[in-house]
TORKOL-4160 file (C-alpha; in steps of 0.2 Angstrom, whole numbers, padded with zeros to 4 digits, m for minus):
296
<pt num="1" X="0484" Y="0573" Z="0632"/>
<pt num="2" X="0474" Y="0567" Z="0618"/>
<pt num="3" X="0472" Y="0548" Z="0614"/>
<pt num="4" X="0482" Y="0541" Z="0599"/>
<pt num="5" X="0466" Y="0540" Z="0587"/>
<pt num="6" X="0462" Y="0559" Z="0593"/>
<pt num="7" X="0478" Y="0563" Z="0588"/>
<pt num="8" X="0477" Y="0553" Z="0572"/>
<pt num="9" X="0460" Y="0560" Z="0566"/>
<pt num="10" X="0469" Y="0578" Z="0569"/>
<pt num="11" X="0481" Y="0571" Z="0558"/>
<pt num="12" X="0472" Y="0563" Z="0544"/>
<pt num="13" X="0458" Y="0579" Z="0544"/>
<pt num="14" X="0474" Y="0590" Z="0539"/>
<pt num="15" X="0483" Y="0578" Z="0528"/>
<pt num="16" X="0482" Y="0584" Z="0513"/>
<pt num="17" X="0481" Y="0604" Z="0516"/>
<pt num="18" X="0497" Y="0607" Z="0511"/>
<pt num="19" X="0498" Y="0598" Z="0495"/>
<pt num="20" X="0499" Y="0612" Z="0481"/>
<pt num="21" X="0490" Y="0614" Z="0466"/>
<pt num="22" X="0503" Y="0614" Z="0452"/>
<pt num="23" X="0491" Y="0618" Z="0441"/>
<pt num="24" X="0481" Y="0609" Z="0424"/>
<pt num="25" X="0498" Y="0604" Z="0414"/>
<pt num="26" X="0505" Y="0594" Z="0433"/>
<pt num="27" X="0488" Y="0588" Z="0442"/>
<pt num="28" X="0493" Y="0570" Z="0440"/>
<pt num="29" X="0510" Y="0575" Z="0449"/>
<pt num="30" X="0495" Y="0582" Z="0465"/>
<pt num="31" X="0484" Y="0564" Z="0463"/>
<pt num="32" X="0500" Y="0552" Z="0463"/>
<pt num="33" X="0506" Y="0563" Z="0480"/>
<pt num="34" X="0488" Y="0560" Z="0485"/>
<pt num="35" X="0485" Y="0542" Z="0483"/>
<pt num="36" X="0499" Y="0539" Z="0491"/>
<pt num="37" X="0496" Y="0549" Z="0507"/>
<pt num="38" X="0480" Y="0542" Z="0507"/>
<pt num="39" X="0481" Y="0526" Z="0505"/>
<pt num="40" X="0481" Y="0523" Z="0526"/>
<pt num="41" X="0492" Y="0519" Z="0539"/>
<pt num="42" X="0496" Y="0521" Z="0557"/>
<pt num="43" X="0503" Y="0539" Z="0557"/>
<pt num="44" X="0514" Y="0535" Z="0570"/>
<pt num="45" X="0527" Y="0548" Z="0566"/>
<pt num="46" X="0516" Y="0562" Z="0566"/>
<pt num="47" X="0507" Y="0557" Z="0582"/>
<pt num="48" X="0523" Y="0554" Z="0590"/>
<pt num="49" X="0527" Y="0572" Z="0587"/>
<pt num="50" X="0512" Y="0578" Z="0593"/>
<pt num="51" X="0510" Y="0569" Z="0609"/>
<pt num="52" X="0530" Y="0573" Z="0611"/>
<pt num="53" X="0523" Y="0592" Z="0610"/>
<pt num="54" X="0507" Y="0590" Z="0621"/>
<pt num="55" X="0516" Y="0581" Z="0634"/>
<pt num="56" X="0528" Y="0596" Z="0636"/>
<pt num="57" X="0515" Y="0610" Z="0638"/>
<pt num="58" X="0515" Y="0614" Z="0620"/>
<pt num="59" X="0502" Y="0619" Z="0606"/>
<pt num="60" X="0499" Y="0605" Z="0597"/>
<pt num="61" X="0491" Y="0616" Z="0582"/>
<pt num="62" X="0507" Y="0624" Z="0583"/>
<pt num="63" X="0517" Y="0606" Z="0580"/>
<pt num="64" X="0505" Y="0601" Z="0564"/>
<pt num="65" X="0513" Y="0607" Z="0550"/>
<pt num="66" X="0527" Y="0597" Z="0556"/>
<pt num="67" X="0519" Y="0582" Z="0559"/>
<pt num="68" X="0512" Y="0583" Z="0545"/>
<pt num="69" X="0529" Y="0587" Z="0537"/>
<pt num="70" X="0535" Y="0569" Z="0545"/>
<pt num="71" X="0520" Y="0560" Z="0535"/>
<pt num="72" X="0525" Y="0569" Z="0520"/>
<pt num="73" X="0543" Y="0561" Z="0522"/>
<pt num="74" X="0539" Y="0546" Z="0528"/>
<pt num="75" X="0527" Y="0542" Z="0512"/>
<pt num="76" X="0540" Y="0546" Z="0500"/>
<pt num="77" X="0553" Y="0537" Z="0507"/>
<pt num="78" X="0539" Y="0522" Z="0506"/>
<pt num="79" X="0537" Y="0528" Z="0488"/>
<pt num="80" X="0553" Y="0526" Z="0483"/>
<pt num="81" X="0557" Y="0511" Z="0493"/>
<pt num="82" X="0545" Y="0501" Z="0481"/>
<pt num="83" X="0553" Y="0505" Z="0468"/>
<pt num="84" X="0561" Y="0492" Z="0455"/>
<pt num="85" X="0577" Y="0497" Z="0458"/>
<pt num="86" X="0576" Y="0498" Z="0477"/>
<pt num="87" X="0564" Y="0484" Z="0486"/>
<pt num="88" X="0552" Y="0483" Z="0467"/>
<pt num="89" X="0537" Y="0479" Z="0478"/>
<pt num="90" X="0519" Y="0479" Z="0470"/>
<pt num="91" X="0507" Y="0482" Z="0486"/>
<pt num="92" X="0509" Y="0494" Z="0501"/>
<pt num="93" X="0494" Y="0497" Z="0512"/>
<pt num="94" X="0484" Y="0484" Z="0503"/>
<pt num="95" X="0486" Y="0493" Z="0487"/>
<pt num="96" X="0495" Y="0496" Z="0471"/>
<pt num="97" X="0510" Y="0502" Z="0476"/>
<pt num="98" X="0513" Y="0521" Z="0467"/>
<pt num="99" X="0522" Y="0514" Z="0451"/>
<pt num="100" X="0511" Y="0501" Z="0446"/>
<pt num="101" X="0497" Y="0517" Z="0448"/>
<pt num="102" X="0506" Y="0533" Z="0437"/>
<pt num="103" X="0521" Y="0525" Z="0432"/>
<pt num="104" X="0540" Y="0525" Z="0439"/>
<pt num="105" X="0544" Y="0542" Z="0432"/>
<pt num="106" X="0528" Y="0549" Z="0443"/>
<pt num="107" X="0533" Y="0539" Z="0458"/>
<pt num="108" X="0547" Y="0546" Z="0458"/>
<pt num="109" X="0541" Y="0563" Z="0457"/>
<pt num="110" X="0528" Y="0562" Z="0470"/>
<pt num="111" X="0542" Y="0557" Z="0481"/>
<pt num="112" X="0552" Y="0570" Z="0477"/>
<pt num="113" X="0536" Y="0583" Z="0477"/>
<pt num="114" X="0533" Y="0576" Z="0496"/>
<pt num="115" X="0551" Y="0576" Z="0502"/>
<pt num="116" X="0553" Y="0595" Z="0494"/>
<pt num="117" X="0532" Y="0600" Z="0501"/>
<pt num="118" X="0541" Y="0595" Z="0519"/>
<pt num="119" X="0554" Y="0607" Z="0519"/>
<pt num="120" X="0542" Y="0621" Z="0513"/>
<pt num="121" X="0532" Y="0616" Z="0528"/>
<pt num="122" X="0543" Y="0616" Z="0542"/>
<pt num="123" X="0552" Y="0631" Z="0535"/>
<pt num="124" X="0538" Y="0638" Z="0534"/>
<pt num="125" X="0528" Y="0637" Z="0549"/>
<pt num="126" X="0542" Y="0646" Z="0562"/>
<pt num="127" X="0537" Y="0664" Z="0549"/>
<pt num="128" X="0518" Y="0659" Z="0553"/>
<pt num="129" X="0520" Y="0654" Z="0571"/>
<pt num="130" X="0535" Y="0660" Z="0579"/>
<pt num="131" X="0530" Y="0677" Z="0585"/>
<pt num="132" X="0547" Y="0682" Z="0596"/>
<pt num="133" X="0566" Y="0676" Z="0594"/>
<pt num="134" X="0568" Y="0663" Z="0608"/>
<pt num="135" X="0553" Y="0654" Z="0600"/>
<pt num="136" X="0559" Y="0656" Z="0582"/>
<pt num="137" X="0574" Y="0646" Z="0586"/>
<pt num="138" X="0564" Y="0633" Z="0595"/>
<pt num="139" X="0554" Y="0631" Z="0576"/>
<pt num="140" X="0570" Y="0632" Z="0569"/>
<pt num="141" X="0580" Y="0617" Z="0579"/>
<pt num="142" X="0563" Y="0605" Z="0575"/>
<pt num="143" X="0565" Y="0608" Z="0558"/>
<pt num="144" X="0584" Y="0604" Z="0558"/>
<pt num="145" X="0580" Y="0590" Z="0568"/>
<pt num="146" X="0566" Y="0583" Z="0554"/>
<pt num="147" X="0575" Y="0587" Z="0539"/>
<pt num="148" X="0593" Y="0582" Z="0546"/>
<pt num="149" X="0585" Y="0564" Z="0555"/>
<pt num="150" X="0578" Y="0561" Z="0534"/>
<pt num="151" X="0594" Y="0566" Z="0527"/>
<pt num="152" X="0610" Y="0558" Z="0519"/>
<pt num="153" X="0618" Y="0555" Z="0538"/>
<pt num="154" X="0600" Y="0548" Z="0543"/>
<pt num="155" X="0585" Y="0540" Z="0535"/>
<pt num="156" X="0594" Y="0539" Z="0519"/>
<pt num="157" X="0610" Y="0533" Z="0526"/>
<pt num="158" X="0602" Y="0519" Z="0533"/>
<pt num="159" X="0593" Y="0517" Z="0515"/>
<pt num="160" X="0610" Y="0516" Z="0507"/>
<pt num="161" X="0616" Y="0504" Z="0520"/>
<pt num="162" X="0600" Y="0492" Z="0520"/>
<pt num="163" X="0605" Y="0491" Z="0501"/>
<pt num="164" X="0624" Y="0489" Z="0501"/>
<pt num="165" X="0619" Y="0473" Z="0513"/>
<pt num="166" X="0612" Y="0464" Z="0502"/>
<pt num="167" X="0629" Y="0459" Z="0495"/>
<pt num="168" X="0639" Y="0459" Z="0510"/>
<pt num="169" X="0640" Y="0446" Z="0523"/>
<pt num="170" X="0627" Y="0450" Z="0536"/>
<pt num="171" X="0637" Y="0460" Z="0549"/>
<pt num="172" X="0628" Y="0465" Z="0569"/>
<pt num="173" X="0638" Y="0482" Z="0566"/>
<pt num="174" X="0628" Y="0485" Z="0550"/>
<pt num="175" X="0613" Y="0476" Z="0554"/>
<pt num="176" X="0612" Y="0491" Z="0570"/>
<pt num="177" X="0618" Y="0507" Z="0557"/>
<pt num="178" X="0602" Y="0500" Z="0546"/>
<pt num="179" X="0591" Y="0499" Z="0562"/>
<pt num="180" X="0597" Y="0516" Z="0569"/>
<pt num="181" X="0597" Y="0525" Z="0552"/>
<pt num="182" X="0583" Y="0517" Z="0542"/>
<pt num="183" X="0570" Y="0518" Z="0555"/>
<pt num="184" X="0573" Y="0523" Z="0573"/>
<pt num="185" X="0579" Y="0540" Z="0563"/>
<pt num="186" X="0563" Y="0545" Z="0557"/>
<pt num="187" X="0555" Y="0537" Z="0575"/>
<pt num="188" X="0565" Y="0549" Z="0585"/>
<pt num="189" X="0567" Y="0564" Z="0574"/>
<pt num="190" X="0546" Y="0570" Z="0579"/>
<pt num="191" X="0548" Y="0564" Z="0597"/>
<pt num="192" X="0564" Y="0576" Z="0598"/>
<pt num="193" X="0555" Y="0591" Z="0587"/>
<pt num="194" X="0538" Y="0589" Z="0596"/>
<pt num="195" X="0549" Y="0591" Z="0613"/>
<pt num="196" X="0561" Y="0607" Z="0607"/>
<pt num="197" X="0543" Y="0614" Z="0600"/>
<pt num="198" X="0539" Y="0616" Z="0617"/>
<pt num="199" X="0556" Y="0621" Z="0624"/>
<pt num="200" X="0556" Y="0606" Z="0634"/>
<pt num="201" X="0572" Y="0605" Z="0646"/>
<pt num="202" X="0587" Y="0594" Z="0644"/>
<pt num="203" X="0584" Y="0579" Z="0652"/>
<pt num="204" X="0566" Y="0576" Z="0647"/>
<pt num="205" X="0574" Y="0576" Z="0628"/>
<pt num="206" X="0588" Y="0563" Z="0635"/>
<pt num="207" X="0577" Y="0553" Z="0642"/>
<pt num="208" X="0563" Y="0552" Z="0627"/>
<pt num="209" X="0578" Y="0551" Z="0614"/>
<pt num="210" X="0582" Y="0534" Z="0624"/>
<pt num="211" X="0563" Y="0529" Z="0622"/>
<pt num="212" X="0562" Y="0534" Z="0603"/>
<pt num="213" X="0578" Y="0526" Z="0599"/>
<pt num="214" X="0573" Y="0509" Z="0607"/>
<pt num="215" X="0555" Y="0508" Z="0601"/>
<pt num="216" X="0562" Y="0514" Z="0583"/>
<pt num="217" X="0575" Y="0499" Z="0582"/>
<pt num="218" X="0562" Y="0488" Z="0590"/>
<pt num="219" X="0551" Y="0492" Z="0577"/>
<pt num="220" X="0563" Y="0488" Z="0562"/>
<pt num="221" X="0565" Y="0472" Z="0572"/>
<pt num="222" X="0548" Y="0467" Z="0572"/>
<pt num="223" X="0545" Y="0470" Z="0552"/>
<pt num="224" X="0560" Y="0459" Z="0551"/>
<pt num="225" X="0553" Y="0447" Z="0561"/>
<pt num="226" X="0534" Y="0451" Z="0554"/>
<pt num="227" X="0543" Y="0448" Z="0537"/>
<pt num="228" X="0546" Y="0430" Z="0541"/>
<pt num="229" X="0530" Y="0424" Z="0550"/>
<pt num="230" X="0518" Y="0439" Z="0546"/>
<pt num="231" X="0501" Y="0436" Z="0539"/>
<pt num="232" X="0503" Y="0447" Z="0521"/>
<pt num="233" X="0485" Y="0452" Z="0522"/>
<pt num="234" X="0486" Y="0461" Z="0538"/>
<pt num="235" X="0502" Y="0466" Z="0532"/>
<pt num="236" X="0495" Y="0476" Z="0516"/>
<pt num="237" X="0513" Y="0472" Z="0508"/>
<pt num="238" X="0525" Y="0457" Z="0500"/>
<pt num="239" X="0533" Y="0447" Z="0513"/>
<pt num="240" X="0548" Y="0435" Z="0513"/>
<pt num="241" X="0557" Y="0449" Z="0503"/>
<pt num="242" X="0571" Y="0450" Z="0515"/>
<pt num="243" X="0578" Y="0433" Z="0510"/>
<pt num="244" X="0572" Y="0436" Z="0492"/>
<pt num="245" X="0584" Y="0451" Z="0492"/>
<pt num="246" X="0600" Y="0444" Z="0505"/>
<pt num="247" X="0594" Y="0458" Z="0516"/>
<pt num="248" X="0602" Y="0461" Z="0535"/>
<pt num="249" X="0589" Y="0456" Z="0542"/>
<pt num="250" X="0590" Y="0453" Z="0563"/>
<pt num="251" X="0579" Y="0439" Z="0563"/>
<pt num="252" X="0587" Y="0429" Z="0547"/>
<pt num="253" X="0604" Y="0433" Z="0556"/>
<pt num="254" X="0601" Y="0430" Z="0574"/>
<pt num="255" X="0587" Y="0420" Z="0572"/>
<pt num="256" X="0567" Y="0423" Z="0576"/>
<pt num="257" X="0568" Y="0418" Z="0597"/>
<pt num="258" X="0585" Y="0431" Z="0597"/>
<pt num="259" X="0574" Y="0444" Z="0587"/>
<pt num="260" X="0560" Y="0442" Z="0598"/>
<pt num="261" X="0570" Y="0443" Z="0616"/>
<pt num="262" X="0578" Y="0459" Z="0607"/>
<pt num="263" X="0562" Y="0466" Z="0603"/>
<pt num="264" X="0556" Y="0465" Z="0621"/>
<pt num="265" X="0572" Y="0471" Z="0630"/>
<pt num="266" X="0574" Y="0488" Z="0619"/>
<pt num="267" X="0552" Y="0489" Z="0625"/>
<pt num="268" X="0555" Y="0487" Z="0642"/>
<pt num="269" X="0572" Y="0499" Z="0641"/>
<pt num="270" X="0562" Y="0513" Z="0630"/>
<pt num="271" X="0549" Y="0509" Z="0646"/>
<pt num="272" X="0562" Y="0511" Z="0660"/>
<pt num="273" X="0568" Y="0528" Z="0651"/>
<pt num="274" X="0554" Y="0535" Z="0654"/>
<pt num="275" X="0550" Y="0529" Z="0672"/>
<pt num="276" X="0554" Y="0545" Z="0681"/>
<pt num="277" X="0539" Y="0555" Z="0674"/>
<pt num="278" X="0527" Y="0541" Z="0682"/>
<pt num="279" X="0510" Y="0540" Z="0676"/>
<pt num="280" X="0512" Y="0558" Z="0667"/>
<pt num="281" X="0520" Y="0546" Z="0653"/>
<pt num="282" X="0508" Y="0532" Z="0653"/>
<pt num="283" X="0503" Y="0535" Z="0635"/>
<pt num="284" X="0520" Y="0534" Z="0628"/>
<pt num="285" X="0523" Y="0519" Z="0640"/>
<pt num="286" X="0505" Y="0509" Z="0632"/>
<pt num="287" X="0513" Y="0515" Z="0614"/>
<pt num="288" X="0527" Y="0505" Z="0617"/>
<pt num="289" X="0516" Y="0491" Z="0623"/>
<pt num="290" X="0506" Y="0490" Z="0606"/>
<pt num="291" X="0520" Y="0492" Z="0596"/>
<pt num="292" X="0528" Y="0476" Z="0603"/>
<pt num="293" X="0514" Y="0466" Z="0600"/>
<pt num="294" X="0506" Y="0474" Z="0581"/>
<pt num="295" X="0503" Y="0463" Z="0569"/>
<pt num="296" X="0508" Y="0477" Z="0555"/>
């Protein structure tokens, strides 16, 4: 297996291949897409799904285009979420956030440009790749998996849920449907693609669906947390707008020490989930690490 930054330079080398020219009369529709994509960030999502891959004896130059599909998501979700009529925030990444750059209209349509490039992708890719049946439905369930994980019973459930929170009373049931939905989704959707890409068998995708959800609701944790007593710098984005907005946020409702003994419990059980593959697993095992402790 590769390291993470390998994995991420694979990533951010092919990034933008798949953004399409629409031509003269719609080039600012290809920069706004662009600025936003480009603008940094981890790439964990995409990594995951290739390391998911790799670790199963699959190609990972056969898993980009839907890595790359997950970045595409994940930025326009981002997009969208800084809008003024959803978290209305003026930095991401360090930067201006896409609206205060081209305009809400434009945001908006280089969210909805990256969401519809996704599906193109991983759509796509099985009629480039997939060369017999059984391995066009492997390409076919990953790209279920993706697009259903980002969908109106995933990603975007747990949007509309974050949302509706802020003004209800903060609830544990909810708090969890947001952590599940609005992150852990789009955490375990390329863990479980990269895996079905290589046909991997039933129980590793049991036991690294238990790993993704755990380190995708410990993440939403630890922004929550990272909200409250994060340093805005490193960050690259507004903090305090939890309690700005009434959001459920963990820490604000069980308090920071809770969030914190919550954070590490799901790390060490996303850890333990993995256990049986031993050292074979060590780079998922040191990801889970990092994650506990980042600082953004």
């Amino acid at each position: 297996m590769l390291s993470f930054n390998e994995y991420k330079d694979l990533i951010n080398s092919h990034l933008t291949d798949l953004i399409a020219d629409p031509g003269e009369e719609a080039a600012v529709l290809a920069d706004a897409m662009r600025y936003s994509l480009e603008v940094g960030g981890k790439r964990l999502r995409p990594v995951l799904l290739l390391a998911s891959c790799d670790f199963a004896g699959g190609e990972i130059m056969e898993a980009l285009p839907y890595a790359l599909s997950l970045e595409y998501i994940h930025t326009y979700s981002l997009i969208h979420d800084d809008l003024p009529a959803m978290d209305n925030d003026d930095l991401r990444r360090g930067k201006p956030t896409s609206h205060k750059v081209f305009g809400e209209a434009m945001a908006i349509l280089a969210g909805d440009a990256l969401l519809s490039t996704a599906a193109e992708t991983v759509t796509g890719a099985p009629l480039a790749f997939a060369g017999i049946p059984v391995k066009m439905a492997a390409h076919i369930r990953a790209a279920h998996e993706i697009m259903s994980r980002a969908g109106a019973t995933g990603m975007i459930a747990g949007q509309t849920a974050d949302i509706r929170g802020e003004s209800l009373e903060p609830d544990a049931d909810l708090i969890r449907y947001i952590e599940l939905h609005k992150t852990a989704d789009l955490i375990t959707a390329p863990v479980r693609a990269g895996l079905m890409l290589a046909e991997a068998d039933d129980d590793m995708l049991s036991a690294f669906t238990t790993y993704a959800l755990d380190i995708g609701v410990a993440f939403q944790i630890l922004d929550d947390i990272l909200d409250i007593e994060g340093d805005q710098a490193l960050m690259g984005k507004t903090l305090g707008k939890d309690a700005e907005q009434g959001k459920c946020n963990y820490a604000y409702v069980h308090g920071i020490d809770a969030a914190k003994e919550e954070l590490h419990r799901l790390t060490a059980e996303a850890k333990d989930a993995l256990s049986p593959y031993g050292d074979k697993a060590s780079f998922f095992m040191s990801l889970a690490d990092s994650l506990e402790i980042r600082n953004h």
